[in-house]
C-alpha positions as CSV (number, residue, x, y, z in Angstrom):
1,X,0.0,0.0,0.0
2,X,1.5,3.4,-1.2
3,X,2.3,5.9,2.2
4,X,0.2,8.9,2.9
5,X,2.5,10.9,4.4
6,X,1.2,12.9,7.3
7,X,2.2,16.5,8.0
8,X,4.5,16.4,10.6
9,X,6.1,13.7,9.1
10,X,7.0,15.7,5.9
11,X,7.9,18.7,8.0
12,X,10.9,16.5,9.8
13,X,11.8,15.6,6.1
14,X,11.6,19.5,4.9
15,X,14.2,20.4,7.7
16,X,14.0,24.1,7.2
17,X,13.2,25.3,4.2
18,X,11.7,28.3,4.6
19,X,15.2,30.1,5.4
20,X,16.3,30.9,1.0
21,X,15.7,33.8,-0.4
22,X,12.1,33.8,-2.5
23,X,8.8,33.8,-2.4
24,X,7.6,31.0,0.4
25,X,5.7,28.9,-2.2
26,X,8.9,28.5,-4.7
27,X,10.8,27.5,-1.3
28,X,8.6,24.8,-0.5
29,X,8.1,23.7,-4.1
30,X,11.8,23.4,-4.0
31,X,12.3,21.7,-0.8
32,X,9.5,18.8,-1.8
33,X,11.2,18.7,-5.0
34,X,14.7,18.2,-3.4
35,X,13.1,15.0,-0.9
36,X,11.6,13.6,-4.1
37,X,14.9,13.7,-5.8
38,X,16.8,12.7,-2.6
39,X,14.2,9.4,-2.7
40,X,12.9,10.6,0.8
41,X,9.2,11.0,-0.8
42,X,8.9,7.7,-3.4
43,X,6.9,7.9,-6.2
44,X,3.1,7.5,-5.8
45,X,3.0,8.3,-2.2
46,X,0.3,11.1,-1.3
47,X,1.5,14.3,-0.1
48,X,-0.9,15.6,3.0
49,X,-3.8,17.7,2.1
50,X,-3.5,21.6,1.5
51,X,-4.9,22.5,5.1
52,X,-3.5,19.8,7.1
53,X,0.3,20.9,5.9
54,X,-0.5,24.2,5.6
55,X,-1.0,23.9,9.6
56,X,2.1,21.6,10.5
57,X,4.2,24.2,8.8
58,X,2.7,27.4,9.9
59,X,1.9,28.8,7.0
60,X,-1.3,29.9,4.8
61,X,-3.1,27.3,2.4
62,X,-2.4,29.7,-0.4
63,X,1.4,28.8,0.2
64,X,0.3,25.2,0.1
65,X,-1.6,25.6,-3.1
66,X,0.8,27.6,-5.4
67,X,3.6,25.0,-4.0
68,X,1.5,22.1,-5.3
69,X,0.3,24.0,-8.2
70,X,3.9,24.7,-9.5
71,X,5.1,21.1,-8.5
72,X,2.3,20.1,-11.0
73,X,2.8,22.1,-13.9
74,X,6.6,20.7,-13.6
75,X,5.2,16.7,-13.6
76,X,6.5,16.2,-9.9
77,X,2.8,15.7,-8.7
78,X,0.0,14.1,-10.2
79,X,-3.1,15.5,-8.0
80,X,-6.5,13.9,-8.6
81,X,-10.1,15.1,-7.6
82,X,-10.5,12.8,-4.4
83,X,-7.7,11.1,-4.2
84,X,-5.3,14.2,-3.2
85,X,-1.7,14.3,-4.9
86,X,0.3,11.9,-5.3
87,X,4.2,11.9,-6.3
88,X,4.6,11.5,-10.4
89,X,6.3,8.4,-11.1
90,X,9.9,10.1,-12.4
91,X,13.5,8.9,-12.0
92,X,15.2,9.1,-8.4
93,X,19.0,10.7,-8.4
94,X,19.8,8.5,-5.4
95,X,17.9,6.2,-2.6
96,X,18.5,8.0,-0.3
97,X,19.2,7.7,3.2
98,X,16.7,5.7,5.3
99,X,13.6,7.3,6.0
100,X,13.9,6.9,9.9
101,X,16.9,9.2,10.1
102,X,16.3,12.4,12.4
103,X,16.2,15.7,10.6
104,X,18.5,17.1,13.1
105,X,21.1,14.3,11.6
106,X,20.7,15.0,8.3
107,X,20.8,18.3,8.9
108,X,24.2,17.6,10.9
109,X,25.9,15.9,7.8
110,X,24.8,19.2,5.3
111,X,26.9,21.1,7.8
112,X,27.4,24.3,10.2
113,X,24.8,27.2,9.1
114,X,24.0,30.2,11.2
115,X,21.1,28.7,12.9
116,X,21.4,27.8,16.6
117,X,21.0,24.2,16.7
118,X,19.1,22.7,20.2
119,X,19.8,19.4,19.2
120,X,23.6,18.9,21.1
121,X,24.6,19.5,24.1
122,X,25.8,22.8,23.1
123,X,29.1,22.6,25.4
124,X,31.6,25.2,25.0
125,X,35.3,24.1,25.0
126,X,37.0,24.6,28.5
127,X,40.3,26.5,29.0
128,X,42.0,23.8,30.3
129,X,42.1,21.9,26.7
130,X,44.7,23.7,25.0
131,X,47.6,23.1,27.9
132,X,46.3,19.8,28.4
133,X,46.5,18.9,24.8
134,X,50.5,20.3,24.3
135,X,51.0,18.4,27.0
136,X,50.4,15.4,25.1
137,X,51.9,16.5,22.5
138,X,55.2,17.4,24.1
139,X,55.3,14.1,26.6
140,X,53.0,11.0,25.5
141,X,53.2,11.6,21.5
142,X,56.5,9.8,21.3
143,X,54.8,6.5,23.2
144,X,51.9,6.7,21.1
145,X,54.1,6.7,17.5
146,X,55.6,3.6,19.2
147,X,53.1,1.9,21.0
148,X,51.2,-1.5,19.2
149,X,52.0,0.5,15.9
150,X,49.2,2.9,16.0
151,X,46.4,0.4,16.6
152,X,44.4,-0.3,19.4
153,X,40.7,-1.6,18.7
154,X,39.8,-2.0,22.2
155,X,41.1,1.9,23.2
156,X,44.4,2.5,24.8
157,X,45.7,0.9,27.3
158,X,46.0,3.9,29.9
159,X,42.7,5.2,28.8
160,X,40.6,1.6,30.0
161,X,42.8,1.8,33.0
162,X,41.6,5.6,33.8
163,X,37.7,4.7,33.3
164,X,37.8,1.1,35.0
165,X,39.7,3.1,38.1
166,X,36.5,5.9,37.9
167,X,34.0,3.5,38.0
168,X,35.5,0.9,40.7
169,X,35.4,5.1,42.9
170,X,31.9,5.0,42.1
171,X,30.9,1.6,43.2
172,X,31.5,-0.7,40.1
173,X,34.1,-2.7,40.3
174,X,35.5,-2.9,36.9
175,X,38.4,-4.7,35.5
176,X,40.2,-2.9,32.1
177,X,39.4,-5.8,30.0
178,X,35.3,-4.9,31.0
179,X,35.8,-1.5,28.8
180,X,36.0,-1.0,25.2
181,X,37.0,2.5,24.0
182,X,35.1,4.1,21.2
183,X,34.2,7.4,19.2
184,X,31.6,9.0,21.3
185,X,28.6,7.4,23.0
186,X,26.9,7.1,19.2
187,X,29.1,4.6,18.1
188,X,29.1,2.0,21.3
189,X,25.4,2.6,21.1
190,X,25.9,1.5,17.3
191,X,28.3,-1.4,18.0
192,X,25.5,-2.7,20.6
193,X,22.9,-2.2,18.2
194,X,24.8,-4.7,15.7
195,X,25.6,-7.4,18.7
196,X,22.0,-7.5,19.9
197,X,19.7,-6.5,17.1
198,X,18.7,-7.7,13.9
199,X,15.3,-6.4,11.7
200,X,12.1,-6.4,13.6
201,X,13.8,-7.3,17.1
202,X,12.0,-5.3,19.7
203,X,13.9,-2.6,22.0
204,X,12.6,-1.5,25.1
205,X,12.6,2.3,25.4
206,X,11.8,5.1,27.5
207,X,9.2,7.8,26.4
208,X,10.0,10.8,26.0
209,X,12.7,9.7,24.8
210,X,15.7,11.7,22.4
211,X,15.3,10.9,18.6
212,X,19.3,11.0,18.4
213,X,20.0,8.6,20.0
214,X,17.4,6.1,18.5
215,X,19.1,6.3,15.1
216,X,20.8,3.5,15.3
217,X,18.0,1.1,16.2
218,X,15.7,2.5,13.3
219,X,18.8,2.0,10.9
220,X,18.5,-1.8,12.1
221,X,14.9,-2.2,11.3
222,X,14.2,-2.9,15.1
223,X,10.9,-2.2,16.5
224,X,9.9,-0.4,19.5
225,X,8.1,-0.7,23.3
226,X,7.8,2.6,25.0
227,X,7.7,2.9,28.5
228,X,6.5,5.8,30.5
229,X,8.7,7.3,33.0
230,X,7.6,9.0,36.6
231,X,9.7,11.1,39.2
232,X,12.1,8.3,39.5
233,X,12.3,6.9,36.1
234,X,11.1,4.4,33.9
235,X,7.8,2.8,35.8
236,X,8.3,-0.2,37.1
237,X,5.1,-1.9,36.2
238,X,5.8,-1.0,32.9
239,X,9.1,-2.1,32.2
240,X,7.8,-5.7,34.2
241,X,5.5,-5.9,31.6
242,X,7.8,-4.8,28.4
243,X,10.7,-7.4,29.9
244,X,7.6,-10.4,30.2
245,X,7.5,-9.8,26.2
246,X,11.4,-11.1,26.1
247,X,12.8,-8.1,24.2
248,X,16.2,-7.5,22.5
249,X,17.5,-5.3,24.5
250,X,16.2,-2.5,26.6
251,X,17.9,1.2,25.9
252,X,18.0,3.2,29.3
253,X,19.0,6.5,30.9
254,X,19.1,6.4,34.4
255,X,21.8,9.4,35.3
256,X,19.7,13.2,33.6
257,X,17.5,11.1,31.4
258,X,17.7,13.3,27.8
259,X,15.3,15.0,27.4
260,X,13.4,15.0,30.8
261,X,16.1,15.5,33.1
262,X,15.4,12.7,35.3
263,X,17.3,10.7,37.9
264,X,16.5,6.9,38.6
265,X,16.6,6.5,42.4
266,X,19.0,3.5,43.5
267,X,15.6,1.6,44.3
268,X,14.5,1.7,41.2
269,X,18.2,0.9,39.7
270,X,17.4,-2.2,41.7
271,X,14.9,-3.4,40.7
272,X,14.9,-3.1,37.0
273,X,18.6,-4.9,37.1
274,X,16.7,-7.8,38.6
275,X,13.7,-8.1,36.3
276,X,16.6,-8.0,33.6
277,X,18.2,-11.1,35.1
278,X,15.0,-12.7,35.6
279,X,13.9,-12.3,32.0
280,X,17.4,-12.6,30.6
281,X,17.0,-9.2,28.6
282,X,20.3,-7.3,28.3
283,X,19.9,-3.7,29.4
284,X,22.1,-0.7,27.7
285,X,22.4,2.5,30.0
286,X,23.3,5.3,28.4
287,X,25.1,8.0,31.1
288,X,26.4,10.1,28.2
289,X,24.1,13.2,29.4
290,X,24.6,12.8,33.1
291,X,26.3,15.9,34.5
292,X,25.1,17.0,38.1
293,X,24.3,20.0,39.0
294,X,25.5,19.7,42.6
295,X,23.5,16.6,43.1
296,X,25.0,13.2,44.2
297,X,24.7,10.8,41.5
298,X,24.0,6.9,42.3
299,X,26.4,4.7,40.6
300,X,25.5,2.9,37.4
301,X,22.5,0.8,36.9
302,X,25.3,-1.9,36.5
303,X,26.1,-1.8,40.3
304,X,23.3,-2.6,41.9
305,X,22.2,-5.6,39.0
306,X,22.3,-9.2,40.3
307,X,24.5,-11.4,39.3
308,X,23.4,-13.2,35.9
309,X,21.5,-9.9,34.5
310,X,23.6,-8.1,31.4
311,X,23.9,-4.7,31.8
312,X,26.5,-2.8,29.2
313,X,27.5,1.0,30.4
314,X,28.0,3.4,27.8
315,X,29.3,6.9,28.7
316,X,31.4,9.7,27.0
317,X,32.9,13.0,27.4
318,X,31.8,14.4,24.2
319,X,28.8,16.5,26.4
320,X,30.9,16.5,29.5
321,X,33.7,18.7,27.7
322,X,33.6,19.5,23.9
323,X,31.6,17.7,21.1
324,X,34.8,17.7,19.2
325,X,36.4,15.5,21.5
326,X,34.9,11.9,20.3
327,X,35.8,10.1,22.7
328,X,33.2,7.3,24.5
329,X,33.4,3.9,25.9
330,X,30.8,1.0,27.1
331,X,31.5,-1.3,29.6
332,X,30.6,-4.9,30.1
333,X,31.7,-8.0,30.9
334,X,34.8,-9.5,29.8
335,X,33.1,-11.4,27.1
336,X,30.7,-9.5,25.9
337,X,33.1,-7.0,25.3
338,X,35.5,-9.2,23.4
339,X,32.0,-9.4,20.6
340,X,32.5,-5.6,20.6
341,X,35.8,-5.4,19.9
342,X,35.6,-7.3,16.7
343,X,32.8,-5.3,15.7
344,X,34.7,-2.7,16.5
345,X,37.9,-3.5,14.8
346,X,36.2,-3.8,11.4
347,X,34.4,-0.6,12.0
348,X,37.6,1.7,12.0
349,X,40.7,-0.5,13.5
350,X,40.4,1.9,16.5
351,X,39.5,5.2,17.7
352,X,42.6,8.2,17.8
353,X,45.3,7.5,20.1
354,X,45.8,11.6,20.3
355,X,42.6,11.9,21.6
356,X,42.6,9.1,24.1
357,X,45.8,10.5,25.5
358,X,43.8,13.4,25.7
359,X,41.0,11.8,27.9
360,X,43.0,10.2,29.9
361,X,44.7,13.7,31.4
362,X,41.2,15.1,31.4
363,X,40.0,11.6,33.5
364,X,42.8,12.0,36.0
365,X,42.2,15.7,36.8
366,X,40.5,16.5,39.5
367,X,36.9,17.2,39.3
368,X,36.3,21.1,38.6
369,X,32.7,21.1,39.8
370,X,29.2,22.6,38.3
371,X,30.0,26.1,39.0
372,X,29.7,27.4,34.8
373,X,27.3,24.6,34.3
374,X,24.8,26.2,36.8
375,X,25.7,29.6,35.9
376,X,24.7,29.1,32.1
377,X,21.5,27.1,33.7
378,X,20.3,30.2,36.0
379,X,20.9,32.7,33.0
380,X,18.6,30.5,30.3
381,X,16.5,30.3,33.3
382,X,16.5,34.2,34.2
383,X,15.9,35.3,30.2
384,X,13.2,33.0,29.7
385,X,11.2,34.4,32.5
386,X,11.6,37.7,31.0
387,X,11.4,37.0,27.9
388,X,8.8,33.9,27.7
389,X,7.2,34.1,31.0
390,X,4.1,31.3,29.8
391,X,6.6,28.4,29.1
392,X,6.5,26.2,31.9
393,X,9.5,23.8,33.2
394,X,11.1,21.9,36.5
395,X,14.7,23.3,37.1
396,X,16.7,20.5,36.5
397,X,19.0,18.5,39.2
398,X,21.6,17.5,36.5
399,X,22.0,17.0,32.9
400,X,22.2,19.8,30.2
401,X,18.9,21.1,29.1
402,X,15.7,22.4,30.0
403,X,12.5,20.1,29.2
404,X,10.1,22.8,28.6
405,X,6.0,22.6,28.2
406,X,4.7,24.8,26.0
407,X,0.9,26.1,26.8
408,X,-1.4,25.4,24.4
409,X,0.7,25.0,21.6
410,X,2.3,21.8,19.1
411,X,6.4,21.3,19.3
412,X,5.9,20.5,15.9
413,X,4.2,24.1,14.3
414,X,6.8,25.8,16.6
415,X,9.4,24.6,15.4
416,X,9.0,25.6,12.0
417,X,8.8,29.4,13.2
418,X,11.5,28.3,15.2
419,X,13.7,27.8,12.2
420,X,13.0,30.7,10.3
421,X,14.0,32.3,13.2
422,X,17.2,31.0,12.8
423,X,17.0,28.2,15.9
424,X,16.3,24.5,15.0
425,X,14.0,23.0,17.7
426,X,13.7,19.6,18.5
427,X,10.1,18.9,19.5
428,X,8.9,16.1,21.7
429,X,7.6,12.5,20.5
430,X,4.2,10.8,20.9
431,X,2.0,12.2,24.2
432,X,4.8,15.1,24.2
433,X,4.4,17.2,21.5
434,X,3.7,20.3,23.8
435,X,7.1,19.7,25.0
436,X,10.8,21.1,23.6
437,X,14.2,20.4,24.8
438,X,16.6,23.8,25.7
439,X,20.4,23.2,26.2
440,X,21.7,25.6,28.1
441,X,25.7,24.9,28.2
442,X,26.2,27.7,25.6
443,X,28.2,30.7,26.4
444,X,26.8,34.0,27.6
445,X,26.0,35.9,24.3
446,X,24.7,32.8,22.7
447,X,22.2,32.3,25.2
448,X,21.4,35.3,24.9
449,X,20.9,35.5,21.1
450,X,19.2,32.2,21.4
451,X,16.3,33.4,23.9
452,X,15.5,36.3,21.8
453,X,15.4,34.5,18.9
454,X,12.7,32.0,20.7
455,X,11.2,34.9,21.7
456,X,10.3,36.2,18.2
457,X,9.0,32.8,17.4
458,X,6.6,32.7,20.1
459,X,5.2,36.2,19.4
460,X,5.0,34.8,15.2
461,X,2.9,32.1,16.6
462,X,1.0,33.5,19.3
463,X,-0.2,36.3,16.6
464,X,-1.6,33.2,14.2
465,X,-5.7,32.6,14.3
466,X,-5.2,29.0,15.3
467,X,-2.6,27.7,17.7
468,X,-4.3,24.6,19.0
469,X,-2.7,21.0,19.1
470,X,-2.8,19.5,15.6
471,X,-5.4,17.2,15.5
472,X,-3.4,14.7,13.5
473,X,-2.0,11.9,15.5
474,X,1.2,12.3,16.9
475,X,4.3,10.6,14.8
476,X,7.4,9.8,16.3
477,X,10.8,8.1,15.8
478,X,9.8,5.4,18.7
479,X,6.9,4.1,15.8
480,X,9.1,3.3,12.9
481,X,10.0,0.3,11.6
């Protein structure tokens, strides 16, 4: 059966394409013209109706209309009384790349443009860097030309030392032949994903849950089982009930859940470690995001599991201390992460000795505290009560971003104004729509820049005739495949 694609859906697709030069018609006309050509929108699938997209991208149906009505004259789009339009069958300049990749991804790969993207952490690089990065040039580059020739799949060996010391300090005795060494949190979660999943397995997920970091389960055709979270996480009841179904794997994040915020309670850890022992479902935490805010953080899930439950720790300090610094590991046991290592091996032969040396004098320093990290919170904080005082959110304990409501309004039409405000938004999935994530580890004149820029949005849409909830039904990552 062909697709009838919804509005939301070809918005994400769109990215934003209302920020050429030209009319706003010939922009659109161009942008549906460039996802047809890209093999994003097939041939024969229906393009939504005039007044339903004309909504989920915040413009008037007239815009829609003259869009369509040039795509036609051009042979794009074949539109029939009661049937709607449909893409023209024409020749496709590539594939394409798969249709459950995030817009903020694709968008990443185009690369840098003056809008201020939420979707990262948005970390600035700290002072300490540069001296700590001559000093690996001037003393450990000599060992590293040396050293095993350059190649180390598993990470360096002083680097696996440094994180299996960190985590037997927080309560997880860990052995350096537990930890593989990777680039950045995304690719561990990838190398997992290729262990554990095949097409149509099942992955247990929380909801809300961060698009980004669910790439790599669409790309393997997996399917997925939401789980609602509460004040101390995912809900127990439902994750009893998900495990009973024997999943894949479950994806987790217990330490500043992205985008909520939240912190799992030691209780809770508990517990979910033995319901994955007791239904043999391995469990993947993900503590990339988890930077206090002067609040004690339990130790990994990992630590408080029962022997026989499988329970792989991935972590990074690619949002800890500069995104250019891809540098992640996961931790497991001894044999699970000898499966990685291949995987890893024939994924890139190893991740750059430079900068592991790197991370390993950043691991060994001592810890600085939150003192800028709160400071850039309390300033997003202080501009958006001047600036937005109807958003509503819960000051967050740790993590990197606010998880902010938005009254009476759809993520989804916001962020298109968003965008041609020059700020790309990253709305919330399924029952969370109403919902938008705000870093706030951006330096003082970008925050700045980046509330006033919100703020222009919000005025553009609070002046439109209709700003109710789309009555559409919600589409979301955690539904594909």
């Amino acid at each position: 059966m062909d697709r009838v694609w919804t509005a939301p859906e070809l918005a994400e697709i769109l990215g934003d394409w209302a920020n050429d030069p030209g009319p706003l018609y010939r922009k659109l006309a161009g942008a549906l013209l460039a996802a047809v050509d890209a093999g994003d929108v097939a041939s024969g699938e229906r393009l939504p109706a005039e007044r339903d997209l004309a909504r989920g991208l915040q413009v008037s149906r007239a815009t829609i209309a003259a869009a369509y009505g040039l795509l036609r004259e051009r042979g794009v789009l074949d539109s029939r009384r009661g049937s709607g339009s449909r893409v023209a069958p024409r020749p496709s300049a590539w594939a394409g790349a798969p249709a459950s990749t995030a817009a903020v991804v694709r968008r990443l790969a185009a690369g840098p443009t003056e809008v201020i993207s939420l979707a990262g952490a948005g970390t600035a690089v700290p002072g300490e860097l540069a001296a700590e990065l001559t000093a690996v040039a001037v003393e450990d580059l000599p060992g590293l030309v040396t050293a095993g020739g350059g190649y180390h799949p598993r990470g360096l060996p002083s680097l696996r030392e440094a994180i299996a010391g960190g985590y037997a300090a927080e309560g997880l005795p860990t052995d350096p032949g537990q930890i593989l060494v990777t680039t950045g949190a995304t690719q561990a979660i990838s190398l997992v994903t290729g262990l554990y999943l095949r097409r149509r397995s099942t992955v247990v997920v929380e909801s809300p849950g961060w698009p980004g970091c669910l790439d790599a389960f669409c790309a393997a055709g997996a399917r997925f089982a939401p789980i609602p979270l509460d004040e101390e996480g995912p809900r127990v009841d439902a994750v009893a009930q998900a495990f009973a179904g024997h999943p894949h794997l479950a994806y987790l994040m217990p330490s500043f859940h992205n985008p909520t915020g939240t912190m799992m309670t030691e209780s809770r850890r508990r517990r979910i470690g033995e319901l994955a022992a007791q239904h043999g479902v391995p469990v993947l935490e993900d503590n990339a995001y988890c930077t206090p805010l002067g609040r004690t953080v339990p130790a990994p899930l990992a630590a408080y599991a029962p022997p026989g439950a499988t329970v792989l720790t991935v972590d990074s300090l690619t949002k800890k201390v500069w995104a250019g610094l891809r540098v992640g590991w996961v931790r497991a046991t001894a044999p699970v992460i000898d499966r990685l290592a291949q995987l890893k091996a024939i994924a890139d032969l190893g991740s750059p000795l430079i900068d592991q040396a790197l991370a390993v004098r950043l691991l060994r320093r001592p810890p600085t505290g939150p003192t800028q990290a709160q400071t850039q919170l309390a300033q997003l904080e202080t501009l958006l009560h001047a600036l937005l005082p109807e958003w509503h959110w819960r000051t967050p304990d740790g993590g990197s971003a606010l998880w902010v409501r938005l009254p009476n309004a759809d993520g989804r039409e916001f962020a298109q104004l968003a965008l041609r405000e020059g700020v790309e938004v990253v709305p919330g999935e399924l029952d969370h729509t109403d919902h938008i994530r705000i870093p706030f580890l951006y330096p003082e004149a970008t925050l700045a820049d980046l509330a006033s820029r919100l703020a222009r949005a919000w005025a553009a849409h609070s002046r439109r005739p209709s700003n109710t909830l789309m009555s559409a039904p919600p589409t979301s990552v955690l539904r594909r495949g």
